[in-house]
Chimera marker file (.cmm) of the C-alpha trace (Angstrom):
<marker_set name="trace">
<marker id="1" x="-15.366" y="-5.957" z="-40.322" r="1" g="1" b="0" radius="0.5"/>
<marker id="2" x="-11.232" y="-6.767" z="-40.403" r="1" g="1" b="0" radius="0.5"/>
<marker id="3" x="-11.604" y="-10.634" z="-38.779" r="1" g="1" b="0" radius="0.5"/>
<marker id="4" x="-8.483" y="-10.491" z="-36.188" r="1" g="1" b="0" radius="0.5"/>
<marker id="5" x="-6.214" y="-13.608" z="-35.475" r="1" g="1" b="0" radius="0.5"/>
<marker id="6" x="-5.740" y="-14.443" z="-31.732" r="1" g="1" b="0" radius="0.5"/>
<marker id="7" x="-3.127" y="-17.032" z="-30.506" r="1" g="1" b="0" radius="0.5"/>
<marker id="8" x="-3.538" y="-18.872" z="-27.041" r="1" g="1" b="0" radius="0.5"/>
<marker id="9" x="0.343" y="-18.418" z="-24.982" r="1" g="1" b="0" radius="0.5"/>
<marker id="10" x="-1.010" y="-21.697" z="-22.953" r="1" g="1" b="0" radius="0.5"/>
<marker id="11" x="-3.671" y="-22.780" z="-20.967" r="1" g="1" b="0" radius="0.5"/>
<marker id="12" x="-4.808" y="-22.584" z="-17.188" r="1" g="1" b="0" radius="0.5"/>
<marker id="13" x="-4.364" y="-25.583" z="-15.422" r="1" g="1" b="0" radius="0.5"/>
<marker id="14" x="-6.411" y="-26.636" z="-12.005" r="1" g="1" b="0" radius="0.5"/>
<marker id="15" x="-5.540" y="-29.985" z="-10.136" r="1" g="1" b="0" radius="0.5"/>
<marker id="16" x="-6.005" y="-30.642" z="-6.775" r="1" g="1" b="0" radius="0.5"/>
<marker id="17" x="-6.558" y="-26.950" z="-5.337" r="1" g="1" b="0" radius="0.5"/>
<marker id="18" x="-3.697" y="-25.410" z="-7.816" r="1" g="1" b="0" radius="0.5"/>
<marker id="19" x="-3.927" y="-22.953" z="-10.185" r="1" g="1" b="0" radius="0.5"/>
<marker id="20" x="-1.607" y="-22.337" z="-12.648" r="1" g="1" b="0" radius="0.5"/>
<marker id="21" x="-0.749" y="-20.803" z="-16.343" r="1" g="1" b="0" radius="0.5"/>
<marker id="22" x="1.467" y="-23.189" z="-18.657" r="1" g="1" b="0" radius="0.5"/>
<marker id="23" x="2.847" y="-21.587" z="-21.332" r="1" g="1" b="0" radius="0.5"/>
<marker id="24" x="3.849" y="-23.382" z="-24.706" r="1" g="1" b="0" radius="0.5"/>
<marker id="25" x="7.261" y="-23.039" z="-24.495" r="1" g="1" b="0" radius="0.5"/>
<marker id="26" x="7.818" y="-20.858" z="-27.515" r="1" g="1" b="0" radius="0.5"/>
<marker id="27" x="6.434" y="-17.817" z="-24.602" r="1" g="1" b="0" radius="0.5"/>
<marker id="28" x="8.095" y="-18.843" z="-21.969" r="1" g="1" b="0" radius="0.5"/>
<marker id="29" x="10.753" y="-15.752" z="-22.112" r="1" g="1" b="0" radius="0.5"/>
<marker id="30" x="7.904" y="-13.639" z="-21.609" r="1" g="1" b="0" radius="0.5"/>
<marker id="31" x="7.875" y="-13.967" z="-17.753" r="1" g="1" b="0" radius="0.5"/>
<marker id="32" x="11.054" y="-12.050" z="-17.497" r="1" g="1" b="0" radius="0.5"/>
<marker id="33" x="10.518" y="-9.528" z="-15.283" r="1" g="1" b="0" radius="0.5"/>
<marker id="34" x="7.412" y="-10.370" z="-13.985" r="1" g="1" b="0" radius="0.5"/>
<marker id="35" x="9.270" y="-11.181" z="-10.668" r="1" g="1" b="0" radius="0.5"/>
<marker id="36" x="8.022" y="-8.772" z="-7.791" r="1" g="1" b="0" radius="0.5"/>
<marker id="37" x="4.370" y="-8.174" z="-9.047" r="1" g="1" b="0" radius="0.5"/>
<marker id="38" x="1.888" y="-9.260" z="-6.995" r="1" g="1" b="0" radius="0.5"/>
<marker id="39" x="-1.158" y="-10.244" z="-8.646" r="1" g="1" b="0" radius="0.5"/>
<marker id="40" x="-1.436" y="-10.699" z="-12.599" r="1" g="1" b="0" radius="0.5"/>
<marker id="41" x="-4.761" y="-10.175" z="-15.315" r="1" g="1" b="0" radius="0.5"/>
<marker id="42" x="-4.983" y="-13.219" z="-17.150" r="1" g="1" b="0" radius="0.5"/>
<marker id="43" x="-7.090" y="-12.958" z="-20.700" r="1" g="1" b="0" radius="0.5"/>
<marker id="44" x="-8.476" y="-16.026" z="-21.368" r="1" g="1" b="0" radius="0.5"/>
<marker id="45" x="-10.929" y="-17.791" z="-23.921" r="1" g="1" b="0" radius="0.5"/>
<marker id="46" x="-14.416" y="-19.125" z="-22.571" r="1" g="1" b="0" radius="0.5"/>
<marker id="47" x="-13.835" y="-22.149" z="-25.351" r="1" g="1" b="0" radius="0.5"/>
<marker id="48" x="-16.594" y="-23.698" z="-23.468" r="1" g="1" b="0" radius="0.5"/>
<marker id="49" x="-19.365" y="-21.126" z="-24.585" r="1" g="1" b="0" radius="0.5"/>
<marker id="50" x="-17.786" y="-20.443" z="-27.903" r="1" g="1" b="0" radius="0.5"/>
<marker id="51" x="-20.448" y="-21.120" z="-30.334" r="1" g="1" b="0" radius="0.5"/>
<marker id="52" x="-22.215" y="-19.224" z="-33.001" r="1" g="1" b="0" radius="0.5"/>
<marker id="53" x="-25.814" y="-18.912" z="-30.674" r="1" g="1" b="0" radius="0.5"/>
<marker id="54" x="-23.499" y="-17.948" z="-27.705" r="1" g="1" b="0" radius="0.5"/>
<marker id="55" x="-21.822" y="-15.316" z="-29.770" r="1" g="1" b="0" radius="0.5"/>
<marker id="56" x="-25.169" y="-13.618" z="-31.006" r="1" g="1" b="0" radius="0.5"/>
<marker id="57" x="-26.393" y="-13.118" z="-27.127" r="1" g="1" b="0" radius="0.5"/>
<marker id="58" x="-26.433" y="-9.283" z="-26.676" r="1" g="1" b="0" radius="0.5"/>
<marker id="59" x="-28.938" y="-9.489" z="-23.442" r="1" g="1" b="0" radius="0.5"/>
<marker id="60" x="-28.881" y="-11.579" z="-20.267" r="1" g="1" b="0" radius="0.5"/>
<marker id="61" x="-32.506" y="-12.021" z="-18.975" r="1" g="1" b="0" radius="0.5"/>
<marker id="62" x="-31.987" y="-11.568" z="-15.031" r="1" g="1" b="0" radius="0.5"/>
<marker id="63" x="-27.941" y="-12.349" z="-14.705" r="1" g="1" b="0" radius="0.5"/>
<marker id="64" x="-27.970" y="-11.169" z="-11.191" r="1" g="1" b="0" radius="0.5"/>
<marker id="65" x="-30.572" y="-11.572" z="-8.121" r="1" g="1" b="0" radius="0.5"/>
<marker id="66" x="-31.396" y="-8.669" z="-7.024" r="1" g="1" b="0" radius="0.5"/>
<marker id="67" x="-30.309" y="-6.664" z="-10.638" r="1" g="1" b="0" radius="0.5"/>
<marker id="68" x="-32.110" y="-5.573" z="-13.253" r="1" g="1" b="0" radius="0.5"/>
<marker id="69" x="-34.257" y="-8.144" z="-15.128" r="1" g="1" b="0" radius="0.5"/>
<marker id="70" x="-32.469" y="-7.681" z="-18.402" r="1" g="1" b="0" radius="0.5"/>
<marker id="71" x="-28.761" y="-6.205" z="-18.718" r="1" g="1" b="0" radius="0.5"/>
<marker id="72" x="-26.538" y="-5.604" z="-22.082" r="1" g="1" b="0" radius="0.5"/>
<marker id="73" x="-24.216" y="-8.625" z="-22.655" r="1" g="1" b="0" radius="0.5"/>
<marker id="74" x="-21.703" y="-5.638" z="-22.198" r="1" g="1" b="0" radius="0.5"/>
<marker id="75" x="-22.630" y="-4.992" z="-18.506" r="1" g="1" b="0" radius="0.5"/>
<marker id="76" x="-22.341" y="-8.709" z="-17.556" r="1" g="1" b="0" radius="0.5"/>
<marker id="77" x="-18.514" y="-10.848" z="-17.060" r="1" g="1" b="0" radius="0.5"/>
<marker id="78" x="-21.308" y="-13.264" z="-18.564" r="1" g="1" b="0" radius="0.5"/>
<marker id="79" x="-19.368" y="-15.861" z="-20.582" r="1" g="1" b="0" radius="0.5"/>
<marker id="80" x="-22.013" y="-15.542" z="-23.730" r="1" g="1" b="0" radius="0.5"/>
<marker id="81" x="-20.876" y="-12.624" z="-25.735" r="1" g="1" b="0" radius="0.5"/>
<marker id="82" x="-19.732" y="-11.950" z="-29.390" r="1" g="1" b="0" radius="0.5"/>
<marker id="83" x="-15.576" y="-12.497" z="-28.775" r="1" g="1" b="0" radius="0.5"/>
<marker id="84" x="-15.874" y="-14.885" z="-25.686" r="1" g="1" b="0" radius="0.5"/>
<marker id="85" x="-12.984" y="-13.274" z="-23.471" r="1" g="1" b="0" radius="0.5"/>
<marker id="86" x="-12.317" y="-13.240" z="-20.320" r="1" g="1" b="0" radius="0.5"/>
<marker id="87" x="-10.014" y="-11.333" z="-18.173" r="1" g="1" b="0" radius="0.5"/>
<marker id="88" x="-9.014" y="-12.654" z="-14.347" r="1" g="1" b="0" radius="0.5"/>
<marker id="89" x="-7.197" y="-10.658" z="-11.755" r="1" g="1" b="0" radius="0.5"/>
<marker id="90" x="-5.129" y="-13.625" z="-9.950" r="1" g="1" b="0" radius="0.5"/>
<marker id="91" x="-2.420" y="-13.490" z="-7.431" r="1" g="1" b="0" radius="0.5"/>
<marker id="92" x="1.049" y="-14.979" z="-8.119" r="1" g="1" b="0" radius="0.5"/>
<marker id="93" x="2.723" y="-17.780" z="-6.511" r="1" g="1" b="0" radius="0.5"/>
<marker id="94" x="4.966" y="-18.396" z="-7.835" r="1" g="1" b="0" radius="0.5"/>
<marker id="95" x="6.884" y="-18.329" z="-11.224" r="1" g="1" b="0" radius="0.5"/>
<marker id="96" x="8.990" y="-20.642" z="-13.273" r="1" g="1" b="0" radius="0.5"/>
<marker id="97" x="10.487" y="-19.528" z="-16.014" r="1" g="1" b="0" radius="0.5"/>
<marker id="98" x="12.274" y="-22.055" z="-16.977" r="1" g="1" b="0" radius="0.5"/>
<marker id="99" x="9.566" y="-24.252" z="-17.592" r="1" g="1" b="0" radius="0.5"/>
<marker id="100" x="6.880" y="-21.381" z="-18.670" r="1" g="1" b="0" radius="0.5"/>
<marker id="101" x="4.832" y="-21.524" z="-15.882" r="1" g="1" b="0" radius="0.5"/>
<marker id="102" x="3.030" y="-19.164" z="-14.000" r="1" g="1" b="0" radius="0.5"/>
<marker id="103" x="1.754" y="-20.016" z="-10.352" r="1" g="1" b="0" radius="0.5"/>
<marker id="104" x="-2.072" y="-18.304" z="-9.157" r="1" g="1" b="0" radius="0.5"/>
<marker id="105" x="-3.733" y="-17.990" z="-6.235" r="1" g="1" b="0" radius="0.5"/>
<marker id="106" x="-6.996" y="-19.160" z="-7.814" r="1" g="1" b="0" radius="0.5"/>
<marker id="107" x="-9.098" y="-18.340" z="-11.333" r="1" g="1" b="0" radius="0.5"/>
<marker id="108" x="-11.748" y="-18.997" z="-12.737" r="1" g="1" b="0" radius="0.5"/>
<marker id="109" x="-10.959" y="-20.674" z="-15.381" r="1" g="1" b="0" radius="0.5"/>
<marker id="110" x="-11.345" y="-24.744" z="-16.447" r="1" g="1" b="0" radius="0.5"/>
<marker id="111" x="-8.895" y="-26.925" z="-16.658" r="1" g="1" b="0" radius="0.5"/>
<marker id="112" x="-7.364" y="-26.517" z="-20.266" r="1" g="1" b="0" radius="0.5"/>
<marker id="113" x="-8.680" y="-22.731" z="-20.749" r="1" g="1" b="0" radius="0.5"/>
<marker id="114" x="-6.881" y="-21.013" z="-23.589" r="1" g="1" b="0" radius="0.5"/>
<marker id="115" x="-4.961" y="-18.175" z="-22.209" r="1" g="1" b="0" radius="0.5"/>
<marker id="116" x="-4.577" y="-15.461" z="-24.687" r="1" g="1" b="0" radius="0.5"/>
<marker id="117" x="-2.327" y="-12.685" z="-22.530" r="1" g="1" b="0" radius="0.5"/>
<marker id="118" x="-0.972" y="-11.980" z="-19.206" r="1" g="1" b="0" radius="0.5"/>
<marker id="119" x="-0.149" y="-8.506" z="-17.991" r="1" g="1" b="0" radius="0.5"/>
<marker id="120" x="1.159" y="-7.374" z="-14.894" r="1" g="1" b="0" radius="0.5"/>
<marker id="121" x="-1.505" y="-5.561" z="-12.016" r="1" g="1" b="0" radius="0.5"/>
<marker id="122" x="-0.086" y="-2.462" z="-11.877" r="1" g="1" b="0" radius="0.5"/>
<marker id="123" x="-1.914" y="-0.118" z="-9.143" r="1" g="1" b="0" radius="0.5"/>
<marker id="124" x="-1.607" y="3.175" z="-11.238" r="1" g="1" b="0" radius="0.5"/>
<marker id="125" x="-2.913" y="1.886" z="-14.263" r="1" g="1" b="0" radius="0.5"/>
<marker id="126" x="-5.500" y="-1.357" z="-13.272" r="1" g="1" b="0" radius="0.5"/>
<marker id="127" x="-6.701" y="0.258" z="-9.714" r="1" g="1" b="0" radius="0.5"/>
<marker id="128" x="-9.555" y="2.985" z="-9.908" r="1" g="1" b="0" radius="0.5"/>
<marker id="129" x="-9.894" y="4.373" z="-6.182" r="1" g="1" b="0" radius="0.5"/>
<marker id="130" x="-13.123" y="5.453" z="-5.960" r="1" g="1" b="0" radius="0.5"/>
<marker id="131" x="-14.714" y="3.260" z="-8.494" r="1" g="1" b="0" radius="0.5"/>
<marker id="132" x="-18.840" y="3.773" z="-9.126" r="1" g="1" b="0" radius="0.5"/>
<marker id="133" x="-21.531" y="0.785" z="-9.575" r="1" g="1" b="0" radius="0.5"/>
<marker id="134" x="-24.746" y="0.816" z="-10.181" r="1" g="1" b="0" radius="0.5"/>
<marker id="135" x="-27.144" y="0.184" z="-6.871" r="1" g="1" b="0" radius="0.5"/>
<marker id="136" x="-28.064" y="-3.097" z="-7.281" r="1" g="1" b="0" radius="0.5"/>
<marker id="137" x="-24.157" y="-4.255" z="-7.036" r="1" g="1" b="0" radius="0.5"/>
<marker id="138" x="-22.695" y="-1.922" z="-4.419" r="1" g="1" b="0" radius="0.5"/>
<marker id="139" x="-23.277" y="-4.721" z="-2.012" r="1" g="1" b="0" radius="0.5"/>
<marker id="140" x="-20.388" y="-7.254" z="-3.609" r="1" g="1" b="0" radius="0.5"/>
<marker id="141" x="-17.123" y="-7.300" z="-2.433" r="1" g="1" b="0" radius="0.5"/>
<marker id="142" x="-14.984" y="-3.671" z="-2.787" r="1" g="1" b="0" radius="0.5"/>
<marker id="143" x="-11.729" y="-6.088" z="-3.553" r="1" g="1" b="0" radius="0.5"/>
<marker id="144" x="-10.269" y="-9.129" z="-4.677" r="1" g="1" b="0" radius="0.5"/>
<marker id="145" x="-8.967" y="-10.086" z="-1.415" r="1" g="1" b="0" radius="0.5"/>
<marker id="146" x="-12.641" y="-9.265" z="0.196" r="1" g="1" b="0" radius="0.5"/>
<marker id="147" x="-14.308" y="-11.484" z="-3.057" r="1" g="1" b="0" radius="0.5"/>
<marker id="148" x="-12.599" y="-14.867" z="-1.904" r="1" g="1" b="0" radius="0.5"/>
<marker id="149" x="-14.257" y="-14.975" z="1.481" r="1" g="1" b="0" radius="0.5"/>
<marker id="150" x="-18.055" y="-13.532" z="0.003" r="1" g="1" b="0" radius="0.5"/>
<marker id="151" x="-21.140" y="-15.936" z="-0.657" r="1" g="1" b="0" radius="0.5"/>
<marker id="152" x="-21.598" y="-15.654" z="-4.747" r="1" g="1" b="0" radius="0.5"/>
<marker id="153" x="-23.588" y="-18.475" z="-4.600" r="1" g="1" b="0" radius="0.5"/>
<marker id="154" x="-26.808" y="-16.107" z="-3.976" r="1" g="1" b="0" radius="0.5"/>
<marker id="155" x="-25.742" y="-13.666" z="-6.656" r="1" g="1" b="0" radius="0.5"/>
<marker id="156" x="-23.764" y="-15.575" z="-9.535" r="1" g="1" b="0" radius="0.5"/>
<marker id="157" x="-24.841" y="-15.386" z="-12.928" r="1" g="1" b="0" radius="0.5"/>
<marker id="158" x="-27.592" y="-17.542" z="-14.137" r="1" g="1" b="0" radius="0.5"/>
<marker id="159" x="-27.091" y="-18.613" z="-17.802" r="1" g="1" b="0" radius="0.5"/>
<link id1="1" id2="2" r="1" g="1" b="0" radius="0.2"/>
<link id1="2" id2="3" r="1" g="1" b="0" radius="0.2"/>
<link id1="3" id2="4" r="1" g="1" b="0" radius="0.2"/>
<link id1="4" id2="5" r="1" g="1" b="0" radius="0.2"/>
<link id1="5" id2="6" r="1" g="1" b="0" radius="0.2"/>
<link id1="6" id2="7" r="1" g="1" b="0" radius="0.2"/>
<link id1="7" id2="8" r="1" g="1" b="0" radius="0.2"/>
<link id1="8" id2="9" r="1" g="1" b="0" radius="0.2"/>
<link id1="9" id2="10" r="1" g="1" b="0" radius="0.2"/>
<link id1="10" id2="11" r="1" g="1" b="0" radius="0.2"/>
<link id1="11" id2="12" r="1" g="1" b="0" radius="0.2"/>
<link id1="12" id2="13" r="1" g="1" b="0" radius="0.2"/>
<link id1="13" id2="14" r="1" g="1" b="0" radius="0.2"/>
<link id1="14" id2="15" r="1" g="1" b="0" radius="0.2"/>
<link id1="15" id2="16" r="1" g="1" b="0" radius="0.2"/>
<link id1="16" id2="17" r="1" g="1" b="0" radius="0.2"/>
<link id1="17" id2="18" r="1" g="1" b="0" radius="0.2"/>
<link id1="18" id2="19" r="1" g="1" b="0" radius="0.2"/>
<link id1="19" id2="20" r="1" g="1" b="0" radius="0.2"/>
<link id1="20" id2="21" r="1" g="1" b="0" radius="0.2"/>
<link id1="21" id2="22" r="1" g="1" b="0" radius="0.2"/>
<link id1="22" id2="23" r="1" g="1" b="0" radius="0.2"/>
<link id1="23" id2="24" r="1" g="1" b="0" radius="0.2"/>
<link id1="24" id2="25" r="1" g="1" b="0" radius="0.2"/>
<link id1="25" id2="26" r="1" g="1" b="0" radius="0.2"/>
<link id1="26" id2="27" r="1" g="1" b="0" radius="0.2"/>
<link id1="27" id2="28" r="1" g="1" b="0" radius="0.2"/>
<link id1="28" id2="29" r="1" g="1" b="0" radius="0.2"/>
<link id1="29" id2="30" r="1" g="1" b="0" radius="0.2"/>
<link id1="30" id2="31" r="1" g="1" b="0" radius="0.2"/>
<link id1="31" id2="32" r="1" g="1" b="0" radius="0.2"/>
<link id1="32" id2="33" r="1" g="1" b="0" radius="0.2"/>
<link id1="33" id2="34" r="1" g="1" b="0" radius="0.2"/>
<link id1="34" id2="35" r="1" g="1" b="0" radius="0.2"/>
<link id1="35" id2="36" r="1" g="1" b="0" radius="0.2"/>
<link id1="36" id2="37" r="1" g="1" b="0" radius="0.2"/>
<link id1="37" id2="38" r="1" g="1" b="0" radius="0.2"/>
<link id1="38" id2="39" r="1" g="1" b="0" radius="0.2"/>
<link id1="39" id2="40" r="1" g="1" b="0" radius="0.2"/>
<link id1="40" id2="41" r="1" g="1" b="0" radius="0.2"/>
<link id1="41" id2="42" r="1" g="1" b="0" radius="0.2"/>
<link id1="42" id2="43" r="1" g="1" b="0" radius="0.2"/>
<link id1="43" id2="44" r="1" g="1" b="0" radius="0.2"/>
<link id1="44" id2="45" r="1" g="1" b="0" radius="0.2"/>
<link id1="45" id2="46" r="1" g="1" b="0" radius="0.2"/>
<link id1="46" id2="47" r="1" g="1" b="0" radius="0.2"/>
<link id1="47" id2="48" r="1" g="1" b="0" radius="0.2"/>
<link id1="48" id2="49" r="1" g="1" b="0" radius="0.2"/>
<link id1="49" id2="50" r="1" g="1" b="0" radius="0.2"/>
<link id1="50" id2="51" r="1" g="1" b="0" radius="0.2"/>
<link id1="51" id2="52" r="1" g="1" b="0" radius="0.2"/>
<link id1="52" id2="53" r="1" g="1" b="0" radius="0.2"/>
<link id1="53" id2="54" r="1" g="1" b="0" radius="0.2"/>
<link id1="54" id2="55" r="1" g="1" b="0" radius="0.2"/>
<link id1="55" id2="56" r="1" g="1" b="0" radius="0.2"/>
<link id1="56" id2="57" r="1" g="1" b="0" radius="0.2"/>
<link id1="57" id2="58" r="1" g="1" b="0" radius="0.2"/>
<link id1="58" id2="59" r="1" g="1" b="0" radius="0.2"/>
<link id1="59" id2="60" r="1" g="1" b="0" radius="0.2"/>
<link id1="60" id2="61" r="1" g="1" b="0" radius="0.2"/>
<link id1="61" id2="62" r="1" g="1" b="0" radius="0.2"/>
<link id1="62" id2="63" r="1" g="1" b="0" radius="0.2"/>
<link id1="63" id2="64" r="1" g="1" b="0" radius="0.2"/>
<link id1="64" id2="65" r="1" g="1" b="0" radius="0.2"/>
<link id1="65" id2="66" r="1" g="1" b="0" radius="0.2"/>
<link id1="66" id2="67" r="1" g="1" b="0" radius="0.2"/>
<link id1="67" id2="68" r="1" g="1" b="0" radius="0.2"/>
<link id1="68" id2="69" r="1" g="1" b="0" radius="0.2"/>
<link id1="69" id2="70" r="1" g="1" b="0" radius="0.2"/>
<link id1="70" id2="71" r="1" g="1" b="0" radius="0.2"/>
<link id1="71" id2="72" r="1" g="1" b="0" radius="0.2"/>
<link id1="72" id2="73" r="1" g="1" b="0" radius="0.2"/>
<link id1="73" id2="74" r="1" g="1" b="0" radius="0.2"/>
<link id1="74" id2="75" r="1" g="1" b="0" radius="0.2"/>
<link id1="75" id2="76" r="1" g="1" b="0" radius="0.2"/>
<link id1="76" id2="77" r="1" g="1" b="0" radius="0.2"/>
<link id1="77" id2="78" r="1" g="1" b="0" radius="0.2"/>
<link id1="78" id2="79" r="1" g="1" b="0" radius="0.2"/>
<link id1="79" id2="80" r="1" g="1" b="0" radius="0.2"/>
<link id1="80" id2="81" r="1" g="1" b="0" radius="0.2"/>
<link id1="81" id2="82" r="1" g="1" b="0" radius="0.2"/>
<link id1="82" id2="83" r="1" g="1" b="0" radius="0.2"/>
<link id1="83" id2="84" r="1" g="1" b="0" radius="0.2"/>
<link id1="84" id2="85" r="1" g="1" b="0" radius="0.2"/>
<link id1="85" id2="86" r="1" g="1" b="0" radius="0.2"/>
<link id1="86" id2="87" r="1" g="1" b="0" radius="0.2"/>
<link id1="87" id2="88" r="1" g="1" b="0" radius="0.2"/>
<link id1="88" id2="89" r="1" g="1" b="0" radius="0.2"/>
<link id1="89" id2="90" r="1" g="1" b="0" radius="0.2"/>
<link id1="90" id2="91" r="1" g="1" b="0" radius="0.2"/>
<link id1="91" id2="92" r="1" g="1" b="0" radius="0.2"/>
<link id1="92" id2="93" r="1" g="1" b="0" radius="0.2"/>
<link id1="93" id2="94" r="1" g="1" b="0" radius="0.2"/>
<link id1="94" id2="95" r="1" g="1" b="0" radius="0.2"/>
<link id1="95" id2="96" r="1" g="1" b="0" radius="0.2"/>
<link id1="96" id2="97" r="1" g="1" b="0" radius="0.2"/>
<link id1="97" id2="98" r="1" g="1" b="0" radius="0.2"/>
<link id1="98" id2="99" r="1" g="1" b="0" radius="0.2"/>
<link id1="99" id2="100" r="1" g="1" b="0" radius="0.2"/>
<link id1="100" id2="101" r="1" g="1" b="0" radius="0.2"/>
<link id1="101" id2="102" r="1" g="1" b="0" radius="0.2"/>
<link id1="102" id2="103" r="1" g="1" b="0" radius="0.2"/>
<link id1="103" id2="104" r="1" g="1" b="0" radius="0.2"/>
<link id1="104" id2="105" r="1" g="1" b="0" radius="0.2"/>
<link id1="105" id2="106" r="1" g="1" b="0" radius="0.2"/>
<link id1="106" id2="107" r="1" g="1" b="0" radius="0.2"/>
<link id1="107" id2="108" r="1" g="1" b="0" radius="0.2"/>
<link id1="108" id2="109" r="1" g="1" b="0" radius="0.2"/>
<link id1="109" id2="110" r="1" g="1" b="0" radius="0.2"/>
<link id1="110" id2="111" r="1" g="1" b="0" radius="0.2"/>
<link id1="111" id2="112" r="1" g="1" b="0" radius="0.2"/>
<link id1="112" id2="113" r="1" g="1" b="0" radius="0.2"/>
<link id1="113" id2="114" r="1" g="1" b="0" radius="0.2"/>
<link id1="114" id2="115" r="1" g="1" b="0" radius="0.2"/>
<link id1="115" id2="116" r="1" g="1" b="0" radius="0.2"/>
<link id1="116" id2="117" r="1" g="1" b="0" radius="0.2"/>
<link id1="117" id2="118" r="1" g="1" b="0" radius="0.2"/>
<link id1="118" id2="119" r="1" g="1" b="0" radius="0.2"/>
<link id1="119" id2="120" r="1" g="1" b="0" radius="0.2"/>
<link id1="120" id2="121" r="1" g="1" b="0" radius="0.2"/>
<link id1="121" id2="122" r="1" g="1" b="0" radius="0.2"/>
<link id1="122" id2="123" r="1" g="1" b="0" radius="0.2"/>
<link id1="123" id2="124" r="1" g="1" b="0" radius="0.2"/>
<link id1="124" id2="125" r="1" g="1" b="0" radius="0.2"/>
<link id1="125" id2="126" r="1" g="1" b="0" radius="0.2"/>
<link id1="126" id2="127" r="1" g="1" b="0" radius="0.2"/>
<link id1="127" id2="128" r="1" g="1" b="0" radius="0.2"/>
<link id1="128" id2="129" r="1" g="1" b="0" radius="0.2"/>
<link id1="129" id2="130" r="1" g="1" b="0" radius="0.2"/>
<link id1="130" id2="131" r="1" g="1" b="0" radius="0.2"/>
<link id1="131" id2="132" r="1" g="1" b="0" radius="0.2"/>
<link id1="132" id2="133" r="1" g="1" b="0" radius="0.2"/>
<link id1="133" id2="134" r="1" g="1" b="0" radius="0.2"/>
<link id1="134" id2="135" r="1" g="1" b="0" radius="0.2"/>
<link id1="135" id2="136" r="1" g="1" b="0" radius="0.2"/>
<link id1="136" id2="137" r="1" g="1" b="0" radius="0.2"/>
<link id1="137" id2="138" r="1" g="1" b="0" radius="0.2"/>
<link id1="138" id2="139" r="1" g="1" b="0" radius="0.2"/>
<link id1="139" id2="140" r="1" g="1" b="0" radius="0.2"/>
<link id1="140" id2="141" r="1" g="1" b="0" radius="0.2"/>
<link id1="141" id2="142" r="1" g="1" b="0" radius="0.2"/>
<link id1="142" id2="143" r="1" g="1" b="0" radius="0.2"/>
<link id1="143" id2="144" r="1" g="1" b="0" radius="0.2"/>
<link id1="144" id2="145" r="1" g="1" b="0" radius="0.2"/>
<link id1="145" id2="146" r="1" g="1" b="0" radius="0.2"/>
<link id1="146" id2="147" r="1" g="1" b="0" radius="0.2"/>
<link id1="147" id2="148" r="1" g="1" b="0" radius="0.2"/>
<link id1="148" id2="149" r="1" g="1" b="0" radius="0.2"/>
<link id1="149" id2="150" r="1" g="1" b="0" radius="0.2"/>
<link id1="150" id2="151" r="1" g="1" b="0" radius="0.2"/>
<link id1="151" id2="152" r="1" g="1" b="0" radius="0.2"/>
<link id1="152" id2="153" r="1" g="1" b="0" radius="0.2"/>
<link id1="153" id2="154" r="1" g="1" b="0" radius="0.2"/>
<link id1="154" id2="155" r="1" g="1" b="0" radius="0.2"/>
<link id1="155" id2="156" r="1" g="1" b="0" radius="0.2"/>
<link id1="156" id2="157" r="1" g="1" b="0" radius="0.2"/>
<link id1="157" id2="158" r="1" g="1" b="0" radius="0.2"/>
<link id1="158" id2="159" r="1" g="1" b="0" radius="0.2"/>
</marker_set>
């Protein structure tokens, strides 16, 4: 297979309840524009689980209570997977674009996550209005801003 070459923009940064993208400054024109929008996805690397044994996982015995007992890597946001990347939908706070920096509700994300993209929510291409789940899921949060206030700690993954 062609091996690709990825590039991290910045990294996340979380200190004392903020949440925040920092851009090298060599990206920092790229939040022109982004003015207006709402909420942002952020790609991002799970450097933490990047490892050759957490890139051959395919399978996730149990990742959910109350799921099946085994589910495709592919059916999980688990962070064990061949390319470990992960995509957050975050709102904005604020942004400076000066200084490259891109203000978020929350994410989660570690301090020092590389961030590999950011693209804008857009409704008509990122929101699916009637979207289906399988059963054992259809009793999580319908949105984002229903997600923040719901108890995960029953139902989180379980590496």
């Amino acid at each position: 297979m062609e091996k690709l070459m990825l590039n991290a923009i910045g990294e996340i940064k979380t200190d004392e309840g903020n949440f925040r993208v920092v851009l090298n400054k060599s990206y920092a024109k790229g939040l022109a524009g982004l003015e207006g929008f709402g909420h942002v996805s952020v790609l991002w690397w799970f450097s933490g689980c990047d490892s050759e044994d957490a890139r051959s996982v395919l399978t996730q015995p149990a990742p959910y209570k109350g799921g099946p007992a085994e589910l495709g890597t592919f059916a999980t946001r688990s962070p064990l997977r061949p390319n470990p990347i992960a995509v957050s939908c975050a709102g904005v706070t604020y942004i400076d674009g000066e200084n490259g920096i891109l203000g978020l509700t929350w994410i989660d994300a570690e301090d020092g996550t590389p961030v590999l993209d950011i693209k804008p929510y857009t409704p008509s291409l990122d929101r699916v209005e009637a979207p289906s789940v399988p059963e054992w899921c259809k009793g999580w949060p319908k949105s984002l801003e229903e997600a923040s206030d719901f108890d995960w700690e029953g139902l989180v993954f379980t590496p």
